[in-house]
C-alpha positions as CSV (number, residue, x, y, z in Angstrom):
1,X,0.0,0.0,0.0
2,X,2.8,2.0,0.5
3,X,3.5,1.9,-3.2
4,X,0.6,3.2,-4.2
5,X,0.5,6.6,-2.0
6,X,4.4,7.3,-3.0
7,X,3.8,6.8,-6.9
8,X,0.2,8.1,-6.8
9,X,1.6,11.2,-4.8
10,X,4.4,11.1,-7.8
11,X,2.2,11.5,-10.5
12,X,-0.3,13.7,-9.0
13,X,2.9,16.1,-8.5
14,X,3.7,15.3,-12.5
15,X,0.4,16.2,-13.6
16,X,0.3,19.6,-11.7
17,X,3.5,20.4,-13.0
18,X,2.9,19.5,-16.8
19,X,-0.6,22.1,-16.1
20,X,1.9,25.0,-15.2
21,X,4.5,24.3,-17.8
22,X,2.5,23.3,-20.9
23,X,1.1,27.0,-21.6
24,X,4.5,28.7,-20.5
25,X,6.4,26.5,-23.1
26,X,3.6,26.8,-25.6
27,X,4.2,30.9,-25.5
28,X,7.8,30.4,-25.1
29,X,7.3,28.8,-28.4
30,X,5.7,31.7,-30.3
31,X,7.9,34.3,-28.5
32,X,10.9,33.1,-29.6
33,X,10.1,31.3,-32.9
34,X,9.8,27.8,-31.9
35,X,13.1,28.2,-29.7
36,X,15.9,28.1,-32.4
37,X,18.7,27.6,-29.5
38,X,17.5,24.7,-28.4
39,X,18.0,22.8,-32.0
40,X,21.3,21.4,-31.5
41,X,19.7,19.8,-28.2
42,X,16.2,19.0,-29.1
43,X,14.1,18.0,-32.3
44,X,11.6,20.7,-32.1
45,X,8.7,20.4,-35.0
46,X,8.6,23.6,-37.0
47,X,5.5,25.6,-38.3
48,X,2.8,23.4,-40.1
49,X,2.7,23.8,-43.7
50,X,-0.3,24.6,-45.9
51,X,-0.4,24.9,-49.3
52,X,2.6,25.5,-51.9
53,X,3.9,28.7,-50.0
54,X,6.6,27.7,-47.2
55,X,5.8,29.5,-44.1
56,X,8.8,30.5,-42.1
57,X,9.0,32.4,-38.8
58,X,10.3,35.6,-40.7
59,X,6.8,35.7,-42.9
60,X,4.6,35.6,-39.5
61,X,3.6,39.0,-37.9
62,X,3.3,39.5,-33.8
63,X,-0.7,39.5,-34.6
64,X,-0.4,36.1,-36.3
65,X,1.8,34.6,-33.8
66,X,0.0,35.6,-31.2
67,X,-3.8,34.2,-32.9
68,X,-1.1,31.1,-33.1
69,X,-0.5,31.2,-29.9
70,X,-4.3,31.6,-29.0
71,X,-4.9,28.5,-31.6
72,X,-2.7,26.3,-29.8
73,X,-4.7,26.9,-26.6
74,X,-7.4,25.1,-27.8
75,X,-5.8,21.5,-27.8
76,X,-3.7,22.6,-25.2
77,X,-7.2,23.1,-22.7
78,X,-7.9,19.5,-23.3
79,X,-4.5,18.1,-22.0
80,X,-4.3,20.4,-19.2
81,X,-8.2,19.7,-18.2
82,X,-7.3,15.9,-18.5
83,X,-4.4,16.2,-16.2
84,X,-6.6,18.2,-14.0
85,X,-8.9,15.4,-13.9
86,X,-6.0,12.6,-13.3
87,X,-4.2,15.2,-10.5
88,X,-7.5,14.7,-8.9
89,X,-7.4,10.6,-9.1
90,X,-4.3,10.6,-8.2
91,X,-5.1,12.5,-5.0
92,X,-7.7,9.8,-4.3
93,X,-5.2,7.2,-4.8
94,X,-2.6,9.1,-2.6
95,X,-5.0,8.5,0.3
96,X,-5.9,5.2,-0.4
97,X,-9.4,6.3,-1.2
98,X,-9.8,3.2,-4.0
99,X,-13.1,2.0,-4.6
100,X,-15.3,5.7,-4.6
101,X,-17.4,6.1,-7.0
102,X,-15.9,10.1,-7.4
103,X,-12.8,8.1,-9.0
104,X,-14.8,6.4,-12.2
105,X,-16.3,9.7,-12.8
106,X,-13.2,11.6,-13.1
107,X,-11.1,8.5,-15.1
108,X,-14.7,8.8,-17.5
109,X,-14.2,12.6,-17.4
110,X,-10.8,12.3,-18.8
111,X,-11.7,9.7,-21.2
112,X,-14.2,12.4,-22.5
113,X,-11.7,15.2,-22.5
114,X,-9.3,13.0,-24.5
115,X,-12.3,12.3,-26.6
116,X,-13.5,15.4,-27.2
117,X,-9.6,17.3,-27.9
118,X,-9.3,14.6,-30.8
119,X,-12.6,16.0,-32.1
120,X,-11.3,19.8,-31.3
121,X,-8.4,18.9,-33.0
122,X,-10.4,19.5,-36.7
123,X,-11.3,22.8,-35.4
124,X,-7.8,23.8,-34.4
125,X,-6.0,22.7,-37.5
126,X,-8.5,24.8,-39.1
127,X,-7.9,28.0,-37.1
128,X,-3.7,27.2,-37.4
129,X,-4.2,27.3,-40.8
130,X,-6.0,30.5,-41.2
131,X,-3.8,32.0,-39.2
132,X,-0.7,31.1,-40.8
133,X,-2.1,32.0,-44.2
134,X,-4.3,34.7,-44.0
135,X,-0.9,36.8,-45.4
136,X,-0.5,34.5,-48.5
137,X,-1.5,36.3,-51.5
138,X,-5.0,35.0,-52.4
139,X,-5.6,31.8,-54.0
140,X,-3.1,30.4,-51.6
141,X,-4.8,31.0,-48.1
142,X,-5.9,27.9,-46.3
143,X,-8.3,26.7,-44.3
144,X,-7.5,22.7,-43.5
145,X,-8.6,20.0,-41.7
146,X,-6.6,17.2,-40.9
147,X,-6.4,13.7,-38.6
148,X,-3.4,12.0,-38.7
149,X,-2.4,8.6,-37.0
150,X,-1.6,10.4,-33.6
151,X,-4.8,11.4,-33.4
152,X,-6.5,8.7,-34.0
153,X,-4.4,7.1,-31.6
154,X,-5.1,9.4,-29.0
155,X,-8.9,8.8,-30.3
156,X,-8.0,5.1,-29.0
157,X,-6.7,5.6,-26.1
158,X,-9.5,8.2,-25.0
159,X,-11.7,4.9,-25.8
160,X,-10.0,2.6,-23.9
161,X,-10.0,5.1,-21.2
162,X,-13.9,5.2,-21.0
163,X,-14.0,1.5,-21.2
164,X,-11.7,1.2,-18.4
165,X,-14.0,3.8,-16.1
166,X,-17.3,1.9,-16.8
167,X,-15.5,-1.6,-16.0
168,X,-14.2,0.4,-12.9
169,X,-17.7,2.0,-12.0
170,X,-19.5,-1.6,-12.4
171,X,-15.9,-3.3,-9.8
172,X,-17.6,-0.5,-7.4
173,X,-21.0,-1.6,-7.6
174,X,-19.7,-5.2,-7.0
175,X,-17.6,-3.9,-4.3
176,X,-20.3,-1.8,-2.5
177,X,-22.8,-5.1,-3.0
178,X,-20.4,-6.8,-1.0
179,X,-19.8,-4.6,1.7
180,X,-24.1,-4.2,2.3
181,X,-24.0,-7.6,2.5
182,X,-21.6,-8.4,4.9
């Protein structure tokens, strides 16, 4: 049992820290240009591309990189919500609170957010793209919509997720059946 508070208390710590640093390193990204330095260090993905006109950081105006940055928020809402949601599990866990019902809702809670950020995800390609484009001369602006295998995977996982919080709501029906009957 002791396992379980230490790592639980582990990754609710993780989670609260990857709410705090995922918007500062998602505006650290637009304020600097997708952090040039660190390429000797890091593989750091640059700006999307849309259409035949290459979009560098040099073409983008501080409006448009901030609207990018704004963009970005909305996929980056989901993940920090879902961690939110697992900070709050983890909690539970941390106290050796196990079998509540409170801890199904909030694993189905994040399923749902991981769900539902897949299905945001068609919205925000669309805004990045209008951003990034609404400078190209015309007949090469953009507005796209893409899914690509990550995520669908994440799609899967936000699945699995759900599944796993309705098996674990019906264990605590079995569990509280149990305990009224002992």
């Amino acid at each position: 049992m002791k396992k379980i508070v230490v790592v639980s208390g582990a990754l609710k710590w993780a989670a609260i820290a990857f709410i705090v640093i995922m918007p500062i390193l998602e505006a650290g990204y637009w304020i600097t240009n997708g952090y040039p330095f660190l390429a000797p260090f890091l593989h750091i993905s640059s700006l999307p591309a849309f259409g035949d006109i290459p979009i560098g950081w040099a073409d983008l105006t501080e409006v448009q990189k901030l609207l990018g940055f704004i963009a970005n928020l909305l996929p980056l809402f989901f993940s920090m919500a879902a961690l939110g949601y697992l900070a709050r599990l983890f909690s539970a866990y941390e106290h050796l609170r196990l079998f509540e019902r409170k801890n199904a809702d909030l694993l189905k809670k994040t399923g749902g957010l991981i769900v539902l950020g897949q299905v945001a995800h068609l919205f925000y390609t669309a805004c990045i793209s209008l951003v990034l484009t609404c400078r190209n001369p015309v007949g090469h602006r953009n507005i796209s919509i893409s899914i690509g295998l990550h995520e669908l995977e994440m799609l899967a996982i936000g699945i699995v997720v759900l599944l796993v919080s309705w098996i674990y709501a019906e264990a605590i029906k079995m569990h509280e059946e149990q305990e009224a009957t002992v």
